[in-house]
C-alpha positions in Angstrom: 35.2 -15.3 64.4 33.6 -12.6 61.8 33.5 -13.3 58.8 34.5 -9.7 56.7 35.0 -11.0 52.9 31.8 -9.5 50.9 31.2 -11.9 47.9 30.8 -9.7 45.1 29.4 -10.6 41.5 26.1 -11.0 40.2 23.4 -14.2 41.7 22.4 -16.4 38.6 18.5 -15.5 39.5 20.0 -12.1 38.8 21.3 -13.0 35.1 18.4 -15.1 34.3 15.9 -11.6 34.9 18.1 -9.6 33.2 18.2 -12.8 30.2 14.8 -13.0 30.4 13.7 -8.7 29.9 16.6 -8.7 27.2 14.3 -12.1 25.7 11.1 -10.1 25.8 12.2 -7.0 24.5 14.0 -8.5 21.5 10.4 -10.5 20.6 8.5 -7.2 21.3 11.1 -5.6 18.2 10.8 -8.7 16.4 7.0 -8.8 16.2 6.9 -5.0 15.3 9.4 -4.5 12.4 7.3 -6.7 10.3 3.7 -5.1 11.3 5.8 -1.2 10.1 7.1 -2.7 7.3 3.6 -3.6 5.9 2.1 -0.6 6.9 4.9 1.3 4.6 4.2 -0.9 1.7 0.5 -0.1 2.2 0.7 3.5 2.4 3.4 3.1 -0.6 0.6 1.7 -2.6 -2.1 3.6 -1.3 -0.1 6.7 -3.0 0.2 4.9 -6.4 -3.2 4.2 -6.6 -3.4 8.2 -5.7 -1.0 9.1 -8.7 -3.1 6.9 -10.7 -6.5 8.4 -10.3 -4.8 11.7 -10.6 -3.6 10.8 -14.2 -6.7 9.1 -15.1 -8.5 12.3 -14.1 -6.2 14.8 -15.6 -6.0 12.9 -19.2 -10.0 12.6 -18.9 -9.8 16.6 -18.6 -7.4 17.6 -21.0 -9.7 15.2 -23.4 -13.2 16.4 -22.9 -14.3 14.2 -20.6 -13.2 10.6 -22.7 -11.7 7.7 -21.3 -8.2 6.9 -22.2 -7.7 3.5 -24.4 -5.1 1.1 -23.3 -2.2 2.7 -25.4 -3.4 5.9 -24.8 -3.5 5.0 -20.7 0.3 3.7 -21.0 1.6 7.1 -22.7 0.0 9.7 -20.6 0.8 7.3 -17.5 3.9 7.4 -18.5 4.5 10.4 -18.8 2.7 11.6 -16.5 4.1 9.8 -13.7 7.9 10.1 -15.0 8.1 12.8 -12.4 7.1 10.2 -9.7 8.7 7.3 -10.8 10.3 5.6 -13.4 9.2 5.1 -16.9 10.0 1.9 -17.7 8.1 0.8 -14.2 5.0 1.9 -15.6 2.9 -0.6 -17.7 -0.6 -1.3 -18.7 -2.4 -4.3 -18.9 -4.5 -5.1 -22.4 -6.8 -7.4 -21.5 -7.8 -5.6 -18.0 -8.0 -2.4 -17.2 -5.5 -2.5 -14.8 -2.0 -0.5 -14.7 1.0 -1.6 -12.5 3.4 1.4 -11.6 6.5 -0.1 -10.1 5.5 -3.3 -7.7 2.2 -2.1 -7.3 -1.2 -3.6 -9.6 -3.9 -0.4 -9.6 -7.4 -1.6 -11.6 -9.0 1.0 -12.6 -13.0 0.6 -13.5 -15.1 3.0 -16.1 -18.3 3.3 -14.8 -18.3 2.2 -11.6 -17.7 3.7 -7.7 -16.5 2.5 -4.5 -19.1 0.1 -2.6 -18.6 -1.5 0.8 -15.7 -3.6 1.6 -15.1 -6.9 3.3 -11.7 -8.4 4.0 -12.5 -10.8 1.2 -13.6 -8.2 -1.4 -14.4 -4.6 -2.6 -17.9 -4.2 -4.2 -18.0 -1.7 -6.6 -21.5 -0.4 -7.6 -22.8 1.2 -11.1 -21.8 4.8 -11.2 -22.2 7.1 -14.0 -20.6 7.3 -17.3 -17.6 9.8 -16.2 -17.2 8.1 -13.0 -14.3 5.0 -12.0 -13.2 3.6 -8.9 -9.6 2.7 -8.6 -8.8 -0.1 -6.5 -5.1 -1.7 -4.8 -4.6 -4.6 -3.1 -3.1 -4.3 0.7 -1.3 -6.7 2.8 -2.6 -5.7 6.0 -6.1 -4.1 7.9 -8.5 -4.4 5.1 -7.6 -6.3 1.7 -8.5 -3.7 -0.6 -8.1 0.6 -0.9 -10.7 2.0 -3.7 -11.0 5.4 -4.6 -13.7 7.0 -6.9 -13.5 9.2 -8.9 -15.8 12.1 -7.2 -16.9 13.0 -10.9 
């Protein structure tokens, strides 16, 4: 006697591979998103610290070469970087030189430029008069982004 019903339908070794590659490809997305996410934030504050040394420079400029005072820093800041962002996200610290524009804390240092860096630290070394560094904290790859200057 022949047997002719074909048994049709997937094995469960079958559905367990396919479980499995699903498994592995959902951890590969979840392990990602985060690592992106990060990097955005970075290069989000990497671009404040940008707008910053640009308005640092430009109001050292238009002033002869003089370093902007603390209320002096949060006017021009602020108005300078009103086409960039919102006003009332754009304060200055009093008793450091350091300016936050939206989530993001920028220090910016008179008389110093951009040293080697470490995952624990940036050095920054004596630089002239004119010069400053401007340094953010990152999440990821290195701790700290400075930027001089170049005066």
């Amino acid at each position: 006697m022949i047997n002719t019903q074909d048994k049709k339908g997937f094995t469960i070794i079958e559905v367990v591979l396919v479980l499995g590659i699903a498994a592995l490809i959902f951890l590969m997305v979840f392990i990602a998103v985060p690592v992106l996410n990060r990097n955005q934030r970075d290069t989000a504050r990497k671009n404040d610290l940008s707008l910053v040394s640009t308005a640092v420079t430009n109001y050292s400029n238009a002033n002869r070469g003089a370093w902007p005072g603390t209320e002096k820093l949060r006017s021009f800041l602020g108005t300078d970087l009103s086409k960039y962002t919102n006003k009332d996200q754009v304060s200055v610290d009093s008793k450091k030189t350091s300016v936050t524009v939206g989530d993001t804390q920028v220090k910016v240092v008179t008389g110093m430029k951009c040293g080697e860096s470490s995952k624990e630290k940036q050095v920054l070394v004596p630089g002239t008069s004119r010069q400053f560094a401007v340094v953010v904290l990152l999440e990821g790859g290195p701790t700290h982004f400075c930027q001089d200057s170049g005066a």
